[in-house]
C-alpha positions in Angstrom: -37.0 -39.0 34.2 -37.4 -35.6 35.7 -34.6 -37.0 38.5 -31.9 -37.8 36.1 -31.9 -35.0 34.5 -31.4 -33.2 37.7 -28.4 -35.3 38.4 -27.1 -34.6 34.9 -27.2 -31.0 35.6 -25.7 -31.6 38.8 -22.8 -33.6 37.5 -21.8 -31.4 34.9 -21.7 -28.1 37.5 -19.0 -30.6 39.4 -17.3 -31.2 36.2 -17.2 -27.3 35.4 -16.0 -26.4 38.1 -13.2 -28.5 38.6 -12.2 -27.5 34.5 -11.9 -23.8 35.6 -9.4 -24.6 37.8 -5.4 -23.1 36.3 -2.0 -22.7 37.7 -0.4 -20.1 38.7 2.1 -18.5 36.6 5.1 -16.7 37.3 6.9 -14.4 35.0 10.7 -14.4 35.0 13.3 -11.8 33.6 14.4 -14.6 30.8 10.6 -15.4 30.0 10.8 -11.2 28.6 10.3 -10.1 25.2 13.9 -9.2 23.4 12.7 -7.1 21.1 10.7 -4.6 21.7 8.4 -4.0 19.2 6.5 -0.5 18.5 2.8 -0.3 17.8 2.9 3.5 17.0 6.0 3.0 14.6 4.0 2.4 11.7 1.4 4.8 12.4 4.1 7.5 13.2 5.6 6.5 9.4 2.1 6.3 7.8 1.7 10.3 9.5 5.1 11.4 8.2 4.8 10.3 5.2 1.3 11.7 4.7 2.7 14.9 6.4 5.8 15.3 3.9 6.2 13.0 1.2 9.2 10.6 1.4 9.3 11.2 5.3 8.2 7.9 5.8 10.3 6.0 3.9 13.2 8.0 5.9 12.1 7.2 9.1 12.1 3.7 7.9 15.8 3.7 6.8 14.5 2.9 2.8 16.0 5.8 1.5 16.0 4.4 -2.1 12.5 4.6 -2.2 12.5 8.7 -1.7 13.7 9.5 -5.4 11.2 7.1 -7.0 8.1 9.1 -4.7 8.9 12.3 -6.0 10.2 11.4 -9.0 6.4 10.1 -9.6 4.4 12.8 -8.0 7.1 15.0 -10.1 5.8 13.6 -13.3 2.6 13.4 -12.4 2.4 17.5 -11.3 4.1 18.3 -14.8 1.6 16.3 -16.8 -1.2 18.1 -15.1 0.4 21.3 -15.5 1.1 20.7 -18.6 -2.0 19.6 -20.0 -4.1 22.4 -17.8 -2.1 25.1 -20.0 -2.9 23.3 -23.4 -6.4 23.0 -22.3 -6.4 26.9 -21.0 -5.6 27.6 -24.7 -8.4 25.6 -27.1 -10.5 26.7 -24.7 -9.4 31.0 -24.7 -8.8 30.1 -28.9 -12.6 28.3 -28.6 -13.8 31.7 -26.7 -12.5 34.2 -29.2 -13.7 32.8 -32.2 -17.0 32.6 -30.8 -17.1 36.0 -29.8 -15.6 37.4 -32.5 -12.2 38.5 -31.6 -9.6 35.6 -33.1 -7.2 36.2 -35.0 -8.0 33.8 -37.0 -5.8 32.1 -39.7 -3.1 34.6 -38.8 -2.9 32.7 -35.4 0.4 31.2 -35.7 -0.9 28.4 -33.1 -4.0 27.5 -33.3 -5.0 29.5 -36.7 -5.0 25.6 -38.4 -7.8 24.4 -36.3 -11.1 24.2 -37.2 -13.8 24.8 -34.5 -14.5 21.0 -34.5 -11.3 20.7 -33.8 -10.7 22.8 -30.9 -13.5 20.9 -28.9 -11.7 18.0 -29.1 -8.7 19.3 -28.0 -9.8 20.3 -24.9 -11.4 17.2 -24.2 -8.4 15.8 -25.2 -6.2 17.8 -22.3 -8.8 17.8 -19.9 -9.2 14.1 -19.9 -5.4 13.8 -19.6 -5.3 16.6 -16.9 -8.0 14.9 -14.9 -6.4 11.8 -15.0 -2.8 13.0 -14.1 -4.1 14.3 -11.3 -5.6 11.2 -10.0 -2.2 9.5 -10.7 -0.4 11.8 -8.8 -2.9 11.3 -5.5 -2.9 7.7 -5.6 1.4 7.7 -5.7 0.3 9.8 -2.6 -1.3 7.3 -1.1 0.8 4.4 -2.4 3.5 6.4 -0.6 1.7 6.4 2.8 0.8 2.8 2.2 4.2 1.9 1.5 5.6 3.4 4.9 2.8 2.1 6.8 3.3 -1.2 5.7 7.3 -1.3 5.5 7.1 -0.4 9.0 4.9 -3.3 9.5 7.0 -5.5 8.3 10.1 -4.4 9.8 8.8 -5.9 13.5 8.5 -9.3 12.0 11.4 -11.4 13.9 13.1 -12.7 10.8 16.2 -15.0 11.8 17.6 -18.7 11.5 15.1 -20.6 13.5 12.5 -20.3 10.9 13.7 -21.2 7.5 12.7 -22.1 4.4 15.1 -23.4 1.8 14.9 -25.8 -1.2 14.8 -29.5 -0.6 15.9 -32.3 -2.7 15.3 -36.0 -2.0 15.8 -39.3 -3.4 13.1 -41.8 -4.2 14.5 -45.4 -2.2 12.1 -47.4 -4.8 12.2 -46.2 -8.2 15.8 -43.7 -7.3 13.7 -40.7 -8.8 14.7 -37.1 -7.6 11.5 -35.1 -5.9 12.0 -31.6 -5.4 10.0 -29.3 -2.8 11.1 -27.3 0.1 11.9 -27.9 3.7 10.7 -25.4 6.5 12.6 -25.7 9.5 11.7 -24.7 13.1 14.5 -24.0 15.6 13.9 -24.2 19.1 
C-alpha cells in the first residue's frame, strides 16, 4: 500500500511539472494599448475639487455641473448664516431678560415673546443652523465624489463594438412579438 502511494506522489510531480510549462510571448507595436489611460486622473480631480470647489468638475470638462456646486454650498452658507444670526438674537433677548436689562414690551422685535417662547426659538435656529451646516459639507463631499468618480468613468472605452440596443423578435409557433435587448460584441 505504502508503494503505491509513493508512485502516486511520484506521478503527479511528472504531471506538475510538465503543466508549468508556457510559451513564450512576444509583444508587438499593434498588440499596444490605444488609449492611454491615467490612474492619477481621478485622484488629481478628487484633489482639485477638494482643493477649490468646482475645480474638479473643470478639469473634467463638465462645466455644467460648477453652477449647481456652488449654487448648493451657496444656499447652504446663507441658511447657516442666516439662522446663526436669528439664534444670536433669542439667545442676547433670552440673556437680558434674565439679567434684567430688556427692554421689554417696548422691544419692537422680540418684545411679543414670552420667555417660553424664546427657548424655543433658539432651538428652533440652532437645529436648522446645525443642520445647514451639515448639508453644506456633505455637497462638499458629493462634489469631490462626483469628480472622482466622473473621472472614473471617463477611461471606460465606450464605442460600437459593445452595444446594447432593443431587440424585437417574432415567435415562428404561435407569431407572438417578444421584446428584450440584444448585446452585441464586435471583434
Amino acid at each position: 500500500m505504502k508503494r503505491f502511494r509513493y508512485i502516486a506522489i511520484i506521478v503527479c510531480l511528472f504531471l506538475t511539472l510538465g503543466a508549468n510549462a508556457q510559451q513564450e510571448m512576444q509583444l508587438r507595436a499593434a498588440d499596444t494599448i490605444k488609449n492611454v489611460i491615467d490612474p492619477n486622473a481621478p485622484a488629481k480631480a478628487g484633489f482639485l475639487s477638494a482643493l477649490v470647489p468646482g475645480l474638479g468638475q473643470a478639469y473634467n470638462k463638465k462645466y455644467w455641473k460648477i453652477p449647481i456646486v456652488y449654487g448648493g454650498m451657496g444656499a447652504g452658507i446663507y441658511f447657516y448664516t442666516f439662522n446663526q444670526k436669528a439664534y444670536k438674537g433669542f439667545r442676547n433677548e433670552y440673556k437680558k431678560r434674565l439679567a434684567g436689562t430688556s427692554l421689554g414690551e417696548l422691544d419692537t422685535k422680540y418684545g411679543d415673546f414670552s420667555d417660553d417662547q424664546l427657548i424655543r426659538g433658539q432651538k428652533f435656529h440652532q437645529r436648522n443652523r446645525d443642520l445647514s451646516a451639515l448639508i453644506t459639507a456633505g455637497i462638499y463631499i458629493l462634489n469631490i465624489v462626483d469628480a472622482n468618480v466622473d473621472a472614473h468613468l471617463m477611461q471606460f472605452n465606450v464605442n460600437d463594438n459593445l452595444t446594447v440596443k432593443p431587440d424585437l423578435n417574432q415567435n415562428e409557433l404561435d407569431y407572438k412579438y417578444s421584446y428584450g435587448l440584444s448585446l452585441t460584441l464586435n471583434f
